[in-house]
C-alpha positions, 0 to 999 in steps of 0.5 A, a space after each residue: 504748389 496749386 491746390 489742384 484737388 480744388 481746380 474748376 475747368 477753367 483752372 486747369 486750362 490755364 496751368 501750365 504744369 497741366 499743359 505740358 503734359 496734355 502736350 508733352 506727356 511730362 511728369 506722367 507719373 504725377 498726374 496719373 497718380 493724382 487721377 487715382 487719388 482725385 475720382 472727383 476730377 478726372 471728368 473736369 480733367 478730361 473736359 480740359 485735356 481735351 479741349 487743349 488738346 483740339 486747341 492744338 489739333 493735330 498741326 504742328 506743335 505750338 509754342 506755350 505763347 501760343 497756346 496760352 493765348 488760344 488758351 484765352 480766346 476760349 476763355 473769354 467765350 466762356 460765359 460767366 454762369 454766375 452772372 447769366 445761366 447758360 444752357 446753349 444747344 450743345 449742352 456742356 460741350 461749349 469748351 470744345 466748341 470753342 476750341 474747334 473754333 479757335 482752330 478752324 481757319 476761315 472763320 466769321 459769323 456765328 449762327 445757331 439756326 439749324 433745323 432738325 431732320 424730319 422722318 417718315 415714320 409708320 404707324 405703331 403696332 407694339 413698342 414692349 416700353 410699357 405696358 400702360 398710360 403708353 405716351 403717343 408712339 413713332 415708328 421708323 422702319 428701313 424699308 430701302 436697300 441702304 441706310 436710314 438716318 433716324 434722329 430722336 425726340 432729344 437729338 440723338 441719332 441711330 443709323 438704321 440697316 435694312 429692315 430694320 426699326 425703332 419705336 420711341 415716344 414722340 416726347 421723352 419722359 424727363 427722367 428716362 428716353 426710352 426706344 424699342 428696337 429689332 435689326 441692326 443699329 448704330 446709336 450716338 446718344 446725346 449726353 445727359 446724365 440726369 436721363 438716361 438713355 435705355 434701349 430695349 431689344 427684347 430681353 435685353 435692356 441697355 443703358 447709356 447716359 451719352 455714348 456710341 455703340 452698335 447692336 445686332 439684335 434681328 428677331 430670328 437670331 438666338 443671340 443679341 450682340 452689341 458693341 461700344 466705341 465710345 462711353 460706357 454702356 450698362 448691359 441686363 436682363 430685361 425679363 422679370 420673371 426669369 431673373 427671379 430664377 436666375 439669380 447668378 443673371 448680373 448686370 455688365 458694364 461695357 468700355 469703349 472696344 468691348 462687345 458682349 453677346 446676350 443669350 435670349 434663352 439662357 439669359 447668358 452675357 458673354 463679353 470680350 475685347 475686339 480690335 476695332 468696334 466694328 459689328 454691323 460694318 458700318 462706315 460710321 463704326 470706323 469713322 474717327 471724324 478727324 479733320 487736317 485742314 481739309 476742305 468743308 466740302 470733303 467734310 460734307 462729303 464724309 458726312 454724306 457718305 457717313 450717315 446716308 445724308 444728302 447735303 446741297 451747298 454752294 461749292 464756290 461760297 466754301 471753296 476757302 474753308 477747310 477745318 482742322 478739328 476732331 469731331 467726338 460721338 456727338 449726333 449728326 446734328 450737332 456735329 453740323 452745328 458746330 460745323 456749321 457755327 464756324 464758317 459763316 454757314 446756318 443749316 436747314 433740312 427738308 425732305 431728307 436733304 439738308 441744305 447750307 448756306 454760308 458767307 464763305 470764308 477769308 
């Protein structure tokens, strides 16, 4: 019997035990019990689950022949880390990207220029980060009548509404991204456990180490609303001298579908399961950003649409590419990336238009 408790990433990719349960649901029983008794490798585990199972996409089911040799593509990608460190633009996500490649058709060769998106951004009045040594602040207001794409220091992406805005350093601290934030906003935090991502929303603080969620948070409002759709998210009090008296104040962790309602007065925190984590309606909150073989430009079309973005690109060059993929809560850009990295294409943005240009597909 395989030593299961000791598998690395690559080991469960390859057992095939495993595989036919990621595809199959066979012997449930087993690995549901093995994720209880085996916390240390539920994260490895679910990395592998999904990785095979954006091998596969949602196509016809595959033969174990061909999964195994897929299986191995991806492998043969994987750098070897004990020769060479790698610490690529998507930052631990490399196992997926490699399986969208493998099951993207119309593939060739790969780029990884994207530029970041630039933003106008407004002088700063006040941000309630800190109180001294402040680092050289930014502020985004969305004064128009739709919505404002705002991307962050470390990549993260927030969808602002109309009037509302978010303050952030120009560079974040190395242990801490901080933002500052009022109105409403849907937030994809690029993962990074090692710094934690904290928004403040008066005196509310939320943290998330890499995650999606929405918050209603308008000046006028007694209450402060928030909702996850991926991740977990960490929920307190942001108000010193009222915790201390208020000692039943507690911190609350959220899961995905799962939105808490925060009393600024009474610094209550009320939660409750919703059906869809839908809070601000946006299309975003309801996006699942699922491909089938479909034409890169109806995915362009659905990012435009999705972010407020513009994208300009020669339909006759893509007219042969389509994508069968599930995209997660990655930031905008790195879905273009990863995008972008496997047809042949590179992107840039100027003046809030993004621009690609691309080989074309076989």
């Amino acid at each position: 019997m395989n030593n299961y408790k000791s598998f690395e990433v690559r080991d469960w990719l390859e057992d095939l035990k495993f595989q036919r349960w990621v595809y199959h649901g066979e012997s449930d029983d087993f690995w549901q019990n093995f994720l209880r008794d085996n916390p240390l490798q539920v994260a490895n585990i679910e990395l592998a689950k999904e990785t095979l199972l954006s091998v596969r996409g949602e196509q016809d089911l595959i033969s174990e022949k061909e999964v195994k040799y897929r299986v191995a593509r991806i492998l043969e990608a994987i750098p070897n880390e004990e020769k060479e460190p790698f610490l690529p633009w998507w930052s631990g996500n490399w196992l997926r990207v490699a399986a969208i490649f493998l099951v993207m058709t119309g593939f060739g060769m790969v780029f990884f220029k994207g530029k970041n998106f630039s933003a106008q951004f407004l002088p700063l009045s006040s941000t309630g980060i800190r109180d001294n040594q402040k680092p050289q602040m930014l502020e985004v207001v969305n004064k128009t009548s739709t919505i404002r794409l705002v991307n962050l220091p470390d990549g993260s992406s927030v969808i602002l509404k109309k009037n509302a805005r978010i303050s952030y350093p120009k560079q974040f601290d190395k242990d801490k991204r901080e933002v500052s934030m009022t109105g409403e906003a849907f937030f994809e935090v690029v993962k990074n456990p090692e710094q934690p991502f904290l928004v403040y929303t008066g005196s509310m603080v939320t943290k998330v180490k890499g995650t999606s969620f929405s918050i209603r948070a308008n000046d006028e409002d007694e209450e402060v609303k928030l909702v996850v759709k991926t991740g977990i998210v960490e929920v307190s009090a942001n108000d010193p001298d009222r915790i201390k008296a208020h000692k039943e104040i507690r911190k609350i962790v959220l899961k995905p579908n799962e939105q808490v309602t925060f009393n600024r007065k009474s610094l209550s925190m009320v939660t409750k399961m919703v059906a869809q984590p839908v809070l601000i309606d946006l299309s975003v909150e309801k996006q699942d950003f699922e491909f089938k073989r479909t034409p890169l430009n109806e995915v362009f079309a659905a990012l435009e649409k999705t972010y407020g973005l513009t994208i300009r690109f020669d339909k006759a060059a893509v007219s042969n590419c389509t994508i069968t993929a599930k995209l997660g809560d990655e930031p905008v850009t790195e879905k273009l990336e990863m995008i972008c990295a496997v047809v042949n294409a590179k992107f840039e943005s100027r003046n809030g238009v993004i621009s690609v240009t691309s080989g074309g597909c076989e």
